[in-house]
TORKOL-4160 file (C-alpha; in steps of 0.2 Angstrom, whole numbers, padded with zeros to 4 digits, m for minus):
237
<pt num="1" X="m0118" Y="0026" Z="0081"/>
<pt num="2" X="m0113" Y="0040" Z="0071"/>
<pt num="3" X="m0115" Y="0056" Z="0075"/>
<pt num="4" X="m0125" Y="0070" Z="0065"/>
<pt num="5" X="m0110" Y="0074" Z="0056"/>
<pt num="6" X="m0097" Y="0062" Z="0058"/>
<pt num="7" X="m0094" Y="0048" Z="0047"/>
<pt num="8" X="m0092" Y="0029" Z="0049"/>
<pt num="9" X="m0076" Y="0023" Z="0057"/>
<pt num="10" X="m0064" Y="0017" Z="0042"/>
<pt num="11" X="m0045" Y="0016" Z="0043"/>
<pt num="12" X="m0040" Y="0033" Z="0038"/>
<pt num="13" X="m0023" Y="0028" Z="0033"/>
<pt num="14" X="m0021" Y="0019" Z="0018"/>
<pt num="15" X="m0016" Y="0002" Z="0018"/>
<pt num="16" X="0003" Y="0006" Z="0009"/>
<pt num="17" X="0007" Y="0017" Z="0023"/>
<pt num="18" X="0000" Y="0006" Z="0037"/>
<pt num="19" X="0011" Y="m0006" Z="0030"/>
<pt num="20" X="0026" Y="0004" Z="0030"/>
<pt num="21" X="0023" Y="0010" Z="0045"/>
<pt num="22" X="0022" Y="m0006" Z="0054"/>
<pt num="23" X="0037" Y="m0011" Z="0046"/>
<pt num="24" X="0048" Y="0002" Z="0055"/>
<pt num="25" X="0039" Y="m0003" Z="0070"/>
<pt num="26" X="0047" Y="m0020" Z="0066"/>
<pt num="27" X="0063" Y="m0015" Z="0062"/>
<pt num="28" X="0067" Y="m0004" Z="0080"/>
<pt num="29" X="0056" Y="m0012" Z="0092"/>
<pt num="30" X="0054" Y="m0032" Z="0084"/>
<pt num="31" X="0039" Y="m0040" Z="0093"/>
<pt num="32" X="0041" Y="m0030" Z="0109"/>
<pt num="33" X="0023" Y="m0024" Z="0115"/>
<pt num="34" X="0028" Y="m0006" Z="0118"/>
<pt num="35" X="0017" Y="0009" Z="0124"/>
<pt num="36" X="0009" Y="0018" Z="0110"/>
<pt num="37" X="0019" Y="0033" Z="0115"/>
<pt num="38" X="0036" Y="0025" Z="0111"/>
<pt num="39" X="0029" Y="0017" Z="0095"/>
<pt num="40" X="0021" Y="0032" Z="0086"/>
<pt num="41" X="0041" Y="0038" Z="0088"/>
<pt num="42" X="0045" Y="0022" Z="0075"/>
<pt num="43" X="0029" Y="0029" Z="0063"/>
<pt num="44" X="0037" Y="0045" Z="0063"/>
<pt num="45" X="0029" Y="0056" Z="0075"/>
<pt num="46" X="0036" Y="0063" Z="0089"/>
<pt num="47" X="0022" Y="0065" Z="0102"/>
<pt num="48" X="0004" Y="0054" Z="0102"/>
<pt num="49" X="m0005" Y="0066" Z="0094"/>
<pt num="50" X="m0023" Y="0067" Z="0084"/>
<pt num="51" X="m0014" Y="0060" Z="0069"/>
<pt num="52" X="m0004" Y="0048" Z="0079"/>
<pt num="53" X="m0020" Y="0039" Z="0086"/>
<pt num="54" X="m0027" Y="0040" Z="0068"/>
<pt num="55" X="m0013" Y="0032" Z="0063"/>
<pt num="56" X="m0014" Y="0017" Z="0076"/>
<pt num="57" X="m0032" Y="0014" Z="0076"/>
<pt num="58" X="m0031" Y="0013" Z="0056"/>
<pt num="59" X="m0017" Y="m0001" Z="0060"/>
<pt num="60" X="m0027" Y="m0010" Z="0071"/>
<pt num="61" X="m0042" Y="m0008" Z="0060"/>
<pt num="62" X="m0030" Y="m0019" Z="0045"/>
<pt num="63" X="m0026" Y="m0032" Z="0060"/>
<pt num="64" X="m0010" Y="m0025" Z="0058"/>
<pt num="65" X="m0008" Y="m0022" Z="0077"/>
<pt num="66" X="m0010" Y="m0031" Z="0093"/>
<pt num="67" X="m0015" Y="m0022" Z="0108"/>
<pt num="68" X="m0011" Y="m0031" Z="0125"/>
<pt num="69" X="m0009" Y="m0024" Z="0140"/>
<pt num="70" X="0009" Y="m0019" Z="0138"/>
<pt num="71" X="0007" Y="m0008" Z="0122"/>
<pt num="72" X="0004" Y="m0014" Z="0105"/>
<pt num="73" X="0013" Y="m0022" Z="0094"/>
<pt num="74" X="0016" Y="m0031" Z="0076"/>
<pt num="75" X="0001" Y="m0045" Z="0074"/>
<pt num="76" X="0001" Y="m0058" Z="0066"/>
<pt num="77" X="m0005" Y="m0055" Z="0051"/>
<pt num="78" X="0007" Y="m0041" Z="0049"/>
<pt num="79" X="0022" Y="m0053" Z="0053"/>
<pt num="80" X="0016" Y="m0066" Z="0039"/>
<pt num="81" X="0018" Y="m0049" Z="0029"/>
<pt num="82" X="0035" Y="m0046" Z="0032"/>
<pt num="83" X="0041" Y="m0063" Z="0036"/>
<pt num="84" X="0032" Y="m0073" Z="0024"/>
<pt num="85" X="0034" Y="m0093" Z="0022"/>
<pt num="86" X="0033" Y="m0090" Z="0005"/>
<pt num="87" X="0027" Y="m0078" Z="m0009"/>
<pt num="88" X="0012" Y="m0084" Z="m0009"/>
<pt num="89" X="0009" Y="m0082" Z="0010"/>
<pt num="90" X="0014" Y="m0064" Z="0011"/>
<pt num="91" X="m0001" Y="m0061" Z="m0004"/>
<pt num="92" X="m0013" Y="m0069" Z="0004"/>
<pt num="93" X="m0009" Y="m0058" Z="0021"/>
<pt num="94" X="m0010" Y="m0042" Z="0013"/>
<pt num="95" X="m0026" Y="m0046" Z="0004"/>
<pt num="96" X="m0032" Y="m0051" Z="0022"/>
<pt num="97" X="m0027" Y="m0034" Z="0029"/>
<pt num="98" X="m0036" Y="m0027" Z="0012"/>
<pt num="99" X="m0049" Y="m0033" Z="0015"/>
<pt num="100" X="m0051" Y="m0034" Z="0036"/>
<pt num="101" X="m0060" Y="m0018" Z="0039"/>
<pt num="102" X="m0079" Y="m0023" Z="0037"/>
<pt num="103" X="m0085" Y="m0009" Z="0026"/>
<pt num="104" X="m0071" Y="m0011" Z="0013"/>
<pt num="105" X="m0073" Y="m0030" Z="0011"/>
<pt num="106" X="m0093" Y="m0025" Z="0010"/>
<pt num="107" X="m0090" Y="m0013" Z="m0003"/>
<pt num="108" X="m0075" Y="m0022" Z="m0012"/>
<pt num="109" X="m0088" Y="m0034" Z="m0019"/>
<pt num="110" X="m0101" Y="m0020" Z="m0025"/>
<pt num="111" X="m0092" Y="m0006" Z="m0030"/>
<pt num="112" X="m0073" Y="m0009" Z="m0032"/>
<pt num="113" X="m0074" Y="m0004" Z="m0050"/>
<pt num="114" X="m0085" Y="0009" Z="m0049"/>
<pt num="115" X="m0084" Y="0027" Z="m0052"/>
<pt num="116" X="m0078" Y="0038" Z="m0038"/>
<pt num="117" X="m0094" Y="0049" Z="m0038"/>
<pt num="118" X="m0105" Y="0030" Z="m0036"/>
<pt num="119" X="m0096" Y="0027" Z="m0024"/>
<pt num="120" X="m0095" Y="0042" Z="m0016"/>
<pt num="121" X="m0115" Y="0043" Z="m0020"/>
<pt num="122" X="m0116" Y="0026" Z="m0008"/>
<pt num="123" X="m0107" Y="0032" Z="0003"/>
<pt num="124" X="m0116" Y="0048" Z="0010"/>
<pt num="125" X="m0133" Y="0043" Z="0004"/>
<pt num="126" X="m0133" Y="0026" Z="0010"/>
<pt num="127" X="m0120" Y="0025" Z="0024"/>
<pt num="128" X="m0122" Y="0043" Z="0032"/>
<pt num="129" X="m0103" Y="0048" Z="0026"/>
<pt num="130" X="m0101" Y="0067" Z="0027"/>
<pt num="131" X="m0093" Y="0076" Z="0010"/>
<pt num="132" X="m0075" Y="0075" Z="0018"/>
<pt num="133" X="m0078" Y="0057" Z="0025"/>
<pt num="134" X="m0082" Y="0051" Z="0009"/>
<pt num="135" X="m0066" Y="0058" Z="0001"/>
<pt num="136" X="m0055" Y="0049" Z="0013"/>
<pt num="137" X="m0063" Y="0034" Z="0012"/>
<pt num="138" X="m0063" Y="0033" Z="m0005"/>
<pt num="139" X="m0041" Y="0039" Z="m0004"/>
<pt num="140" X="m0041" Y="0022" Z="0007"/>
<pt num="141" X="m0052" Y="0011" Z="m0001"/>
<pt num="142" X="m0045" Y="0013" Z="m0018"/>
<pt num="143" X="m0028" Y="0012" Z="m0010"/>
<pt num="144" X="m0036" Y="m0006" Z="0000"/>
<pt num="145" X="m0039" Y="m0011" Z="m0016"/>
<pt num="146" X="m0026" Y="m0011" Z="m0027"/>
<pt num="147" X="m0013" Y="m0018" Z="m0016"/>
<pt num="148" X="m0028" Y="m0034" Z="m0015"/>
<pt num="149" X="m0028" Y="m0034" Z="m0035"/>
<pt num="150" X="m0011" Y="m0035" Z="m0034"/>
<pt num="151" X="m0011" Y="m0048" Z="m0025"/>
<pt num="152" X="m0023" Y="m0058" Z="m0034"/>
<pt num="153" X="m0015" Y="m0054" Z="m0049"/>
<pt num="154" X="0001" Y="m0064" Z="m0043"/>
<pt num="155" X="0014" Y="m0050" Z="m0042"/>
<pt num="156" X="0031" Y="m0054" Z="m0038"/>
<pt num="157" X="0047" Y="m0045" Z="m0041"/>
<pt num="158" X="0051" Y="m0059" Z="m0057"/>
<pt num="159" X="0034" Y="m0056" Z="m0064"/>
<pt num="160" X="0041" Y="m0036" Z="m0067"/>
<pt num="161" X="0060" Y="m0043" Z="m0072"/>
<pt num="162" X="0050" Y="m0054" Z="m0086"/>
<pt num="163" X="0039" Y="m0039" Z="m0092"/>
<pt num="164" X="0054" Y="m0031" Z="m0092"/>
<pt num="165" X="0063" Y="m0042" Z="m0102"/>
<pt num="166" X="0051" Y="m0046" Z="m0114"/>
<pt num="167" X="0053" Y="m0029" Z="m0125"/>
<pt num="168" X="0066" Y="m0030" Z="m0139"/>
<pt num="169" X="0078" Y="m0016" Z="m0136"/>
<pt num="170" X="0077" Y="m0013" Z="m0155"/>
<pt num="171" X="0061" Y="m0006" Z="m0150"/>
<pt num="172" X="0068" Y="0009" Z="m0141"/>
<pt num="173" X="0075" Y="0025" Z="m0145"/>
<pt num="174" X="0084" Y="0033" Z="m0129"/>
<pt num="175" X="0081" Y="0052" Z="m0128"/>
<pt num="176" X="0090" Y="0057" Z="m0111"/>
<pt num="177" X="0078" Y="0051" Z="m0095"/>
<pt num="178" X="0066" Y="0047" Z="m0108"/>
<pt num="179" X="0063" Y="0034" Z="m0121"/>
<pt num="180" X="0052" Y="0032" Z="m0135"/>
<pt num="181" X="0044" Y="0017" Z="m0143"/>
<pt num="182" X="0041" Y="0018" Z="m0162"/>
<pt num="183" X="0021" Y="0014" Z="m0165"/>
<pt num="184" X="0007" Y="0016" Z="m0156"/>
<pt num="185" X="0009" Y="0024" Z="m0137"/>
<pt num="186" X="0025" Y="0027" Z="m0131"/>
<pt num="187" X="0037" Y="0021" Z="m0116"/>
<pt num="188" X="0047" Y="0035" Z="m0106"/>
<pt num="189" X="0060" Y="0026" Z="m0098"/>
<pt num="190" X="0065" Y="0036" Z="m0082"/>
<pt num="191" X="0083" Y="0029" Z="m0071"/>
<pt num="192" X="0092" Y="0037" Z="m0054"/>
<pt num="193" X="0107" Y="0031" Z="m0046"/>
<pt num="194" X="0103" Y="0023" Z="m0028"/>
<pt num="195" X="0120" Y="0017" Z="m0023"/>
<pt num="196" X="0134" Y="0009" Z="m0029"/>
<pt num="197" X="0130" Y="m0003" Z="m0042"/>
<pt num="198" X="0112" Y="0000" Z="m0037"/>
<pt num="199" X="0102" Y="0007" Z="m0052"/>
<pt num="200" X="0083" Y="0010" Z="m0052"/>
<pt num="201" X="0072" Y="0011" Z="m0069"/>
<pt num="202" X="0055" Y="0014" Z="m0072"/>
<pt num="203" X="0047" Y="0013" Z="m0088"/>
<pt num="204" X="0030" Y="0020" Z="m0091"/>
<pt num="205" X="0019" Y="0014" Z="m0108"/>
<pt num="206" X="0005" Y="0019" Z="m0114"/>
<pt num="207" X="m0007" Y="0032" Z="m0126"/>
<pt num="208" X="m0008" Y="0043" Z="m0112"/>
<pt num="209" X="0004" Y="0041" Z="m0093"/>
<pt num="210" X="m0005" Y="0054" Z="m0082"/>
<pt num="211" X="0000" Y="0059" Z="m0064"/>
<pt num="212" X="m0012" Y="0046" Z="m0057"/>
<pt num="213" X="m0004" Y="0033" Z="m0064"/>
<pt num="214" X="0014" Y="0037" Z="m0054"/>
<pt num="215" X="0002" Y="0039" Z="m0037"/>
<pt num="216" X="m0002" Y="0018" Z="m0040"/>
<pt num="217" X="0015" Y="0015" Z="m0047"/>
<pt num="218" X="0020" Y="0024" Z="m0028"/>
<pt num="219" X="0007" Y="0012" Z="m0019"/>
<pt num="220" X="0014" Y="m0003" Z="m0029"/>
<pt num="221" X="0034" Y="0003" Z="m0028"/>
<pt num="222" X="0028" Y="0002" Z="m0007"/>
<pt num="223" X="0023" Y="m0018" Z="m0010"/>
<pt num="224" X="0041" Y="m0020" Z="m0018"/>
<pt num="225" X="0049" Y="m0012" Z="m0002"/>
<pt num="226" X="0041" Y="m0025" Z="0009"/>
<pt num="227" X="0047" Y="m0039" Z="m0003"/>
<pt num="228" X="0064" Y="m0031" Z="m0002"/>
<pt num="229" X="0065" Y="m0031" Z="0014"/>
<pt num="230" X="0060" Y="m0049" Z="0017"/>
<pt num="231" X="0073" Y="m0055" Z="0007"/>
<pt num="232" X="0086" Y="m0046" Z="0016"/>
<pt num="233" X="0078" Y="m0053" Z="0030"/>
<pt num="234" X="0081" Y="m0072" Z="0023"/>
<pt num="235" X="0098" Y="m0069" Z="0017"/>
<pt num="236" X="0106" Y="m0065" Z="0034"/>
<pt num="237" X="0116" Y="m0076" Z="0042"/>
């Protein structure tokens, strides 16, 4: 139970970066079980710290971890992440680890549109959150939740090449990094080097692009890194 001035337990992490996070546990350890103190050093950490153990119990809390007696390592669920049979597989695991922890898939069904102040309302009057809890919970339930939206919305990386496709370059004007779309709203256009031969471009539309929109564009870019590295997966020998 709770404690006066504790908070439920929730994962504290959000789900992007539990997912990132048990993807470098992949990539240096593979399906060894290996003691928590070697595998916080693949999440970035050097020592099992407070934040360490956060980081691990919100892991499990997705099903993204097993815990045997040898350490933990990648589940199951986390494996049909990275490795996936197919597309559809891999989004029907992330919205499992959405959707794992108790309370999110509880509240997913009620308040997933709601206003962060209702939901931050049910939380501490109804589910004994403190002020602080609340504001993490709602940083990792939003998070939970897009990346299941996502999912159900049937992202792919082709879905974003046909979006892509679809407007007429006639249509743009290039200013720089940025380019404007005639008519309502505009589009800024916004492209880096990344290697040799390797371009990235990013094109915002819209009346009005605010910061907030680049923190999802981050959480959904994080999706596209799992995809990526799935495929590299396939294509070797």
């Amino acid at each position: 139970m709770a404690g006066k001035n504790r908070s439920p337990n929730f994962p504290q992490v959000p789900l992007s970066k539990a997912l990132s996070m048990v993807e470098a546990l992949w990539a240096k350890e593979k399906g060894t079980a290996v003691p928590p103190e070697v595998a916080v050093k693949a999440f970035g950490f050097g020592t099992l710290s407070g934040p360490a153990r956060v980081a691990i119990g919100s892991m499990r809390k997705y099903g993204l971890l097993d815990k045997i007696s040898a350490g933990i390592r990648p589940s199951e669920l986390a494996l049909r992440i990275l490795h996936p049979e197919d597309p559809k597989d891999r989004q029907n695991a992330i919205r499992e680890a959405a959707l794992e922890p108790d309370m999110f898939s509880e509240l997913a069904e009620t308040h997933s549109q709601a206003s962060d102040d209702a939901l931050r309302s049910q939380l501490i009057t109804r589910r004994k959150f403190t002020q602080r809890g609340a504001e993490k919970f709602i940083e990792s339930f939003r998070d939970a939740v897009i990346l299941a939206s996502l999912t159900e919305s049937g992202y792919s990386n082709r879905t974003i090449e046909k979006e892509s496709e679809a407007i007429p370059e006639q249509m743009t004007v290039t200013a720089g990094d940025t380019t404007v779309r005639p008519g309502p709203g505009t589009a800024r256009v916004f492209s880096w080097p990344l290697a040799r031969g390797v371009m990235a471009e990013v094109r915002l539309t819209g009346d009005e692009i605010k910061p907030d929109h680049l923190e999802r564009l981050r959480q959904y870019l994080e999706l596209a890194k799992l995809a990526v590295a799935s495929d590299d997966d396939e294509n070797q020998p």
